[in-house]
C-alpha positions in Angstrom: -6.8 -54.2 -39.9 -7.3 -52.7 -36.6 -4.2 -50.7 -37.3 -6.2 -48.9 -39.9 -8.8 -48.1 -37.9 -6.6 -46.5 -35.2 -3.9 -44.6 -37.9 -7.1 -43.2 -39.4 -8.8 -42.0 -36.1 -6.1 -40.6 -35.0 -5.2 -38.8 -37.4 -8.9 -37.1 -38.1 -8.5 -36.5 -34.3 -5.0 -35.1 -34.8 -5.8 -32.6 -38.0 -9.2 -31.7 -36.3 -7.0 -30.2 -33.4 -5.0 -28.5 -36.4 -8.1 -26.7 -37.9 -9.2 -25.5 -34.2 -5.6 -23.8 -33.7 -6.3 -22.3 -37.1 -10.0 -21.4 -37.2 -8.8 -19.5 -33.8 -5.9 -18.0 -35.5 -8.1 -17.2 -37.9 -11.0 -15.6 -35.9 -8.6 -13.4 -33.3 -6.5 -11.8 -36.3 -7.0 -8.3 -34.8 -7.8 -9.8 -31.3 -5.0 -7.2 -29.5 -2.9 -9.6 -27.3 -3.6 -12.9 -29.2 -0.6 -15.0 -30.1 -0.9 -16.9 -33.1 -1.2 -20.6 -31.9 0.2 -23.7 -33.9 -0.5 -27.8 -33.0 2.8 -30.1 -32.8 1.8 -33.6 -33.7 3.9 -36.9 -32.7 3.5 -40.4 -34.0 1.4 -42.0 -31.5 4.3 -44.9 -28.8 4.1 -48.0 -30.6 3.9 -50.7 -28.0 4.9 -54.2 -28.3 3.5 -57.5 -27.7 5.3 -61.1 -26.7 3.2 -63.3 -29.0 3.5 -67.5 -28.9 7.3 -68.7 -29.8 8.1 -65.5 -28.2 7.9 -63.1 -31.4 7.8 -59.5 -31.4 5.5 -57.7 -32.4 4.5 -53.9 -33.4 1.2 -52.1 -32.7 1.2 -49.3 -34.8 -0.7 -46.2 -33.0 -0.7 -43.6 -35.7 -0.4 -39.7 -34.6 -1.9 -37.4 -31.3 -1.2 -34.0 -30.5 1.8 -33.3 -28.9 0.9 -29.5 -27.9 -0.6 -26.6 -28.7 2.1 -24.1 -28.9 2.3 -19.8 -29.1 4.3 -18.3 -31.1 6.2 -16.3 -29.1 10.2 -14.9 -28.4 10.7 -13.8 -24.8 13.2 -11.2 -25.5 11.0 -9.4 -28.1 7.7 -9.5 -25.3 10.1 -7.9 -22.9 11.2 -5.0 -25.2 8.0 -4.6 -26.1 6.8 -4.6 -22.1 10.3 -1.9 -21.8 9.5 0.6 -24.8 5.9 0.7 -23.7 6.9 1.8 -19.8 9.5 3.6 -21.4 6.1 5.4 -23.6 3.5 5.3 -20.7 5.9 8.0 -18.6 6.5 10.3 -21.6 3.0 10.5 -22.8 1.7 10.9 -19.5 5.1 14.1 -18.6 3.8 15.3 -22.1 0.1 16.1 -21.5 0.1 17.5 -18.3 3.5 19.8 -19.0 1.5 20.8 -21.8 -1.5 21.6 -19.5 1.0 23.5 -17.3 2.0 25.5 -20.0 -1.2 26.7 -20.9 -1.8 27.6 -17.1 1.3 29.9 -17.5 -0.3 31.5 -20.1 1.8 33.7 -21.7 -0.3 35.6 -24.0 -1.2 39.2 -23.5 -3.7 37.8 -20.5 -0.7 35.9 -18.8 1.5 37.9 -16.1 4.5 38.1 -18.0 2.6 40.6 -20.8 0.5 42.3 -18.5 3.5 43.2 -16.4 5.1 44.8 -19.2 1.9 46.4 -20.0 1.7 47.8 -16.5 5.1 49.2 -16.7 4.5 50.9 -19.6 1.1 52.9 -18.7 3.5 54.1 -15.7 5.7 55.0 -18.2 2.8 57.5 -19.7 1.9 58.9 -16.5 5.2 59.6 -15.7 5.2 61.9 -19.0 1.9 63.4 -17.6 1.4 62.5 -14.0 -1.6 64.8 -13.6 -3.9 62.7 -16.3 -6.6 61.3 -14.0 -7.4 58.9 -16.8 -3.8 57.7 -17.1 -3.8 57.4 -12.9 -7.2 55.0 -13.5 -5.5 52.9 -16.7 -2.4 52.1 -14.1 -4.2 51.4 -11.2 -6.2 49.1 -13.7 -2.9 47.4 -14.9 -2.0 46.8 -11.6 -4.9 45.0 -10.5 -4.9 42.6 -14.0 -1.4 41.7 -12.7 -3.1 40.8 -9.7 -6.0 38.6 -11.0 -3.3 37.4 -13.5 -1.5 35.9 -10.9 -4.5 34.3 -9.3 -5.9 33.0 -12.7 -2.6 31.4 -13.1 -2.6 30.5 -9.4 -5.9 29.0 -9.8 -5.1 27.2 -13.2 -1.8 25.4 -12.2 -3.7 24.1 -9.0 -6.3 22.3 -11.7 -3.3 20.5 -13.4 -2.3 19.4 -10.1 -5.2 18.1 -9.3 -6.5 16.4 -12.6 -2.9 14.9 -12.3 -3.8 13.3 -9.2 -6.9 12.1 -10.1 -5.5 10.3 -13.3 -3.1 8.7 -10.9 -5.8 7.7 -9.1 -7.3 5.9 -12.5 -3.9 4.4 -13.0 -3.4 2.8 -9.8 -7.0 1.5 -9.9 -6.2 -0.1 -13.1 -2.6 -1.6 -11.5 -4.4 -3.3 -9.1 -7.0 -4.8 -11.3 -4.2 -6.1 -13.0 -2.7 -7.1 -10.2 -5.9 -8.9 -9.3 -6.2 -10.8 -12.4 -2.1 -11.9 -12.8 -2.5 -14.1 -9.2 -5.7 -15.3 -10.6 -4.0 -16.7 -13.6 -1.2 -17.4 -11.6 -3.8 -19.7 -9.9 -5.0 -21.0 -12.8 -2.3 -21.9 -14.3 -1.4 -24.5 -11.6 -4.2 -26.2 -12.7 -4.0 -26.4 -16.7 -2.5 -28.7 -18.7 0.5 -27.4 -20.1 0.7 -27.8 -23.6 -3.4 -27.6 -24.2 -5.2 -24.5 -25.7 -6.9 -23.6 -22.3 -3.1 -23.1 -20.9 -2.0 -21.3 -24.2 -5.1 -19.0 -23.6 -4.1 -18.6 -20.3 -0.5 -17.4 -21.4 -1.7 -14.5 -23.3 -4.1 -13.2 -20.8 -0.9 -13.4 -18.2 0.8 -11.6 -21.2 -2.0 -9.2 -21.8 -1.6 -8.2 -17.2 1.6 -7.7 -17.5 1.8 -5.5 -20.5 -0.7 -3.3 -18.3 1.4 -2.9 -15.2 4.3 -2.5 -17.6 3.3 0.4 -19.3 1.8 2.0 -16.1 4.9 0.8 -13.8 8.3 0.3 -14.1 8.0 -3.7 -12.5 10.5 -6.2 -12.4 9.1 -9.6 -13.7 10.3 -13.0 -12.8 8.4 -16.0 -14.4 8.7 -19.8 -12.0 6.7 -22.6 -12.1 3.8 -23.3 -15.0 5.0 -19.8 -16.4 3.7 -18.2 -13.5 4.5 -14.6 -13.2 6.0 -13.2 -10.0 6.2 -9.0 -10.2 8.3 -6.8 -7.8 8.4 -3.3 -7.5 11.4 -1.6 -6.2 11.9 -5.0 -4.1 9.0 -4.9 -3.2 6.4 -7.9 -4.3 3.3 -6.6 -5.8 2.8 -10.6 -7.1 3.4 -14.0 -5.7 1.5 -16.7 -7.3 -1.8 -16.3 -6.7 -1.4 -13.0 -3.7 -1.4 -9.9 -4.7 -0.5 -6.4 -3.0 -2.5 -3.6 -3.7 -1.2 -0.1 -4.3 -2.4 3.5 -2.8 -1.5 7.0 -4.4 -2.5 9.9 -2.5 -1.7 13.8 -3.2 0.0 15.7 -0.3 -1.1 19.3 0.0 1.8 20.3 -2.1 0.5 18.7 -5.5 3.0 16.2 -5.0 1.8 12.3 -5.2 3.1 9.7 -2.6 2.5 5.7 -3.3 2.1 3.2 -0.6 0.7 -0.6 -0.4 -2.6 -1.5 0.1 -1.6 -1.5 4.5 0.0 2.1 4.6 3.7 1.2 3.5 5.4 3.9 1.9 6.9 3.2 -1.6 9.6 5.2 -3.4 8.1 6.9 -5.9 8.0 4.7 -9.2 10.5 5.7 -11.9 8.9 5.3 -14.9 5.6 4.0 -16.7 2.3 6.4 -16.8 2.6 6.6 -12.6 6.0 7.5 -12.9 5.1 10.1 -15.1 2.7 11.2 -13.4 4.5 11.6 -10.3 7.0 13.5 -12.5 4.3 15.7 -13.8 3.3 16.3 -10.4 6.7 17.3 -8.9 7.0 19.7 -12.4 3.8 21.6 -11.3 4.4 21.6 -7.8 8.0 23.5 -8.6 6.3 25.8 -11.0 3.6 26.5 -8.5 6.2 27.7 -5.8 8.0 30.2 -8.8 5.2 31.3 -9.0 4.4 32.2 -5.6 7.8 33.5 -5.1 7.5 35.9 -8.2 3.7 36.9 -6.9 5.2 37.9 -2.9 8.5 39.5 -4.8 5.9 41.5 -7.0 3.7 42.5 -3.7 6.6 43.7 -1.8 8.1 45.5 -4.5 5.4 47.3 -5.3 4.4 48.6 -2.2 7.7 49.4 -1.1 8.1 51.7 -4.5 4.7 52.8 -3.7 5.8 53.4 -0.1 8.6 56.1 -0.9 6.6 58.4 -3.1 3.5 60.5 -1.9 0.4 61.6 -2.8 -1.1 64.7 -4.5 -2.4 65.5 -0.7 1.0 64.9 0.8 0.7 61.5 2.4 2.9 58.7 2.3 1.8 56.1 -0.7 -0.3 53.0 1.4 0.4 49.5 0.2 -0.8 48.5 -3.4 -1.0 45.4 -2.8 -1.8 42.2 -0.4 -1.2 38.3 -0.5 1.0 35.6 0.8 1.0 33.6 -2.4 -0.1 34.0 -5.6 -3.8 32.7 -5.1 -3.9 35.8 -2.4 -2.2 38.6 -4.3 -5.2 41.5 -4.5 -4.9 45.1 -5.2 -5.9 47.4 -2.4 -6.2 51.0 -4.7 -8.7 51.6 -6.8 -9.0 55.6 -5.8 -6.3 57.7 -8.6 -6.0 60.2 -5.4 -4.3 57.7 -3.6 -2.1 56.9 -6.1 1.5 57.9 -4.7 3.1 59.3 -8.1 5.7 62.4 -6.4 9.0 62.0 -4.9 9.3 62.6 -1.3 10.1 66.2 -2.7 7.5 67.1 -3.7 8.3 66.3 -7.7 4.8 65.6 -9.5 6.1 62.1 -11.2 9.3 61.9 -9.2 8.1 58.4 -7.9 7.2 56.9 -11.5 10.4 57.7 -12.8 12.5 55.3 -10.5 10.3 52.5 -11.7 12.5 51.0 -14.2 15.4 51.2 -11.4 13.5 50.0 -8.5 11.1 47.2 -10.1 12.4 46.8 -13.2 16.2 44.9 -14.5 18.2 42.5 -12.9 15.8 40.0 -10.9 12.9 41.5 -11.4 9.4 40.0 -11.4 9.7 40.7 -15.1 12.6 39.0 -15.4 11.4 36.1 -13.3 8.5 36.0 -15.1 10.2 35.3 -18.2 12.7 32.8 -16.7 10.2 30.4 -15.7 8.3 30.5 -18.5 11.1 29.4 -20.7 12.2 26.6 -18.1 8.8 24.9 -19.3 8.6 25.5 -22.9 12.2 23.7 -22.6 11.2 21.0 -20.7 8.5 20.9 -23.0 10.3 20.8 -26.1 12.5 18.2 -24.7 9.6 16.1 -23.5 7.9 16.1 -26.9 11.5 14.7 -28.5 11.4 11.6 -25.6 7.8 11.0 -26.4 8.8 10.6 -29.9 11.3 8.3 -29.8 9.7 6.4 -27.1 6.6 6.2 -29.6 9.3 5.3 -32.6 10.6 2.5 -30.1 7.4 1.2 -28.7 6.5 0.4 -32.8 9.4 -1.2 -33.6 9.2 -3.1 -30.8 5.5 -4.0 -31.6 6.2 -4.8 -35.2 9.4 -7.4 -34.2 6.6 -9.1 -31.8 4.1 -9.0 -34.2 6.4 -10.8 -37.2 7.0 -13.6 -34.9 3.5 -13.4 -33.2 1.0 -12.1 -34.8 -1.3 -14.1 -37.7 -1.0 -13.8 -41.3 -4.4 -14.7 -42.9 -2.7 -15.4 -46.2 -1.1 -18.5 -44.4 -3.4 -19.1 -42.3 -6.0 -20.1 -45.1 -2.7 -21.9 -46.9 -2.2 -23.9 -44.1 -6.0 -24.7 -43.2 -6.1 -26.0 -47.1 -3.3 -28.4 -46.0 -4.6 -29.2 -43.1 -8.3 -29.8 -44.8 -6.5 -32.2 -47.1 -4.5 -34.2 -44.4 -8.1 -34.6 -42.7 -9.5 -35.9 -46.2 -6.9 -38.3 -46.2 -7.2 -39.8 -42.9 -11.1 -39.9 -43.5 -10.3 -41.9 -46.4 -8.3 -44.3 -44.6 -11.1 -45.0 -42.4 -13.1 -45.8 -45.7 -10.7 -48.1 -46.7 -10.1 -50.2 -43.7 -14.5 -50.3 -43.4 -14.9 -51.4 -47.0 -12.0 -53.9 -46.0 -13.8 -55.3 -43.0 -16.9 -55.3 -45.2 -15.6 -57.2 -47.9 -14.0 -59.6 -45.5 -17.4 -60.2 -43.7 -18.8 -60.8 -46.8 -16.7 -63.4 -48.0 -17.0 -65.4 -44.4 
């Protein structure tokens, strides 16, 4: 009769387990990160006894929980931790090239259409060099090239520089995560394996490294009690429960430089948001030195033109123009008188008309202009094409988790019907084998 008692327990005990797991399932449907969790039960070791005359006999011990288990393929939470780095680095290359491109600006306030526009009122004057008004329009275009390049100047250092300060926010969030895998790491030393606290503790290790994945392009290693061991380029960022912290810092350049918590340089990380980032930032830092190239071509050029031509008062044509860079380029004329528009002999528009030879053609600031300009829309294009298959990738990869981990409510409430039922039964057992003992007492 005791048997009863202990088949029926157990099993209330067994299927109570079962409707946790589910009611959990259940309540974390859109929990992001939750595996769906499931309860293995075993029949309970029968023991045996040596009884007088040396007969056997059984104890029967009725069910317990074997484990709590996650549903969960290693392979598909590995692509999933791959297409998400894979999206972290494209994403991040996509925004800030698209920021760049809008510091290039070329719309009729960028350089490159300014330039043209410049070349063109020197064209006019050239037709009538003696228009005072012309003289002030040119000397205006001039100077708008100038402020151009300093806008843009200006502009492209702002990319850099919100660039470094998301890097910043990603390495702050690596190392949080960072922080909180060797805590688990810890933790999950202690925990029962098997048990819904460990299962719990799984997911949030799952739920760390998904974060350093898609900001880092880590190596991961799993040893004892699932713990999670992460390298970086050989370099351990987590083992067991220590942690390395990371450092980005922007050299003067725009350029980004990582390092360890104690000053040891890293190479720079490959892919992830901080690899894109660091991407990003070598993009801008090259577009930035173009551009300051094209800004001390279009300085020197235009004051050497301006240098062989003379004045209406006879006097050599002074320099247009001064900067080292394109934040620095500023026009120095603003008086038309100054304005050298003869030849050396004495030709009123002699000088404008060797403008299209001497500043225009063949690696010209024009020319570079335009150059550089289409190097980034076709970077651009192409980065927008990655970022869409990585996005394609990252929800397929999501979506072969998800079949395999995630919780359908339909049988989910099928299943807690079952198990509601099984837990019936087992309370009925325990009705039967009290009524029994009842019954028997009553009799005695």
């Amino acid at each position: 009769m005791s048997d009863l008692f202990i088949i029926g327990a157990s099993g209330t005990k067994a299927y109570r387990s079962a409707m946790a797991a589910i009611s959990e399932n259940i309540t974390n449907a859109s929990t992001e990160g939750y595996t769906r969790r499931s309860v293995t039960t075993v029949e309970a070791g029968s023991s045996t006894a040596t009884m007088a005359m040396y007969i056997a006999r059984t104890n029967f011990g009725g069910t317990e929980v074997k484990s709590v288990n996650r549903a969960t393929d290693p392979y598909l939470d590995a692509a999933v931790r791959a297409t998400n780095m894979a999206l972290g680095s494209s994403t991040a290359r996509l925004r800030w090239l698209s920021d760049s491109e809008t510091a290039l600006n070329d719309t009729e306030t960028g350089v490159g259409q300014l330039l043209t526009g410049m070349y063109q009122n020197m064209d006019k004057l050239a037709a009538s060099p003696n228009d005072n008004s012309l003289r002030v329009t040119t000397l205006d275009g001039i100077s708008r090239v100038a402020q151009a390049f300093q806008q843009t100047a200006g502009d492209l250092q702002q990319v850099s520089n919100g660039i470094a300060t998301e890097a910043q926010s990603s390495v702050a969030t690596i190392n949080h995560a960072l922080s909180v895998l060797a805590d688990i790491n810890n933790s999950l030393l202690r925990a029962q394996p098997g048990t819904s606290a460990y299962a719990q503790l799984l997911d949030s290790r799952d739920a760390a490294l998904g974060t350093l994945s898609s900001n880092l392009n880590i190596d991961i290693g799993f040893g004892t009690h699932d713990q999670a061991n992460v390298t970086l380029n050989g370099q351990s960022l987590v083992q067991g429960s220590t942690a390395t912290t990371l450092a980005v810092t922007a050299n003067s350049d725009g350029t980004l430089a990582l390092a360890t918590g104690d000053g040891t340089a890293l190479a720079a990380p490959a892919n992830g948001t901080l690899g894109g980032l660091f991407s990003a930032a070598d993009t801008v830092t090259q577009r930035r030195t173009s551009l300051d190239a094209l800004a001390v071509q279009f300085v020197t050029k235009m004051n050497d033109w301006h240098a062989q031509g003379v004045t209406d008062a006879g006097a050599a044509g002074a320099p247009l123009l001064s900067g080292t860079n394109a934040a620095t380029v500023t026009a120095l004329i603003t008086d038309p008188r100054q304005f050298a528009t003869k030849s050396s002999d004495g030709t009123a528009n002699g000088n404008l008309l060797t403008v299209s030879a001497t500043l225009r053609g063949n690696g010209s600031v024009e020319q570079g202009w335009t150059s550089l300009v289409a190097a980034q829309a076709n970077l651009l294009s192409s980065t927008k094409a990655e970022q869409t298959t990585a996005q394609n990738r990252s929800d397929q990869a999501v979506a072969a988790r998800e079949a395999v981990s995630g919780v359908d409510l339909d049988m989910e409430a099928a299943d807690l019907l079952r198990v509601q039922q099984a837990y019936s039964g087992c309370a009925k057992i325990l009705q039967v084998a009290k009524e029994t003992v009842d019954a028997i007492l009553q009799i005695m």
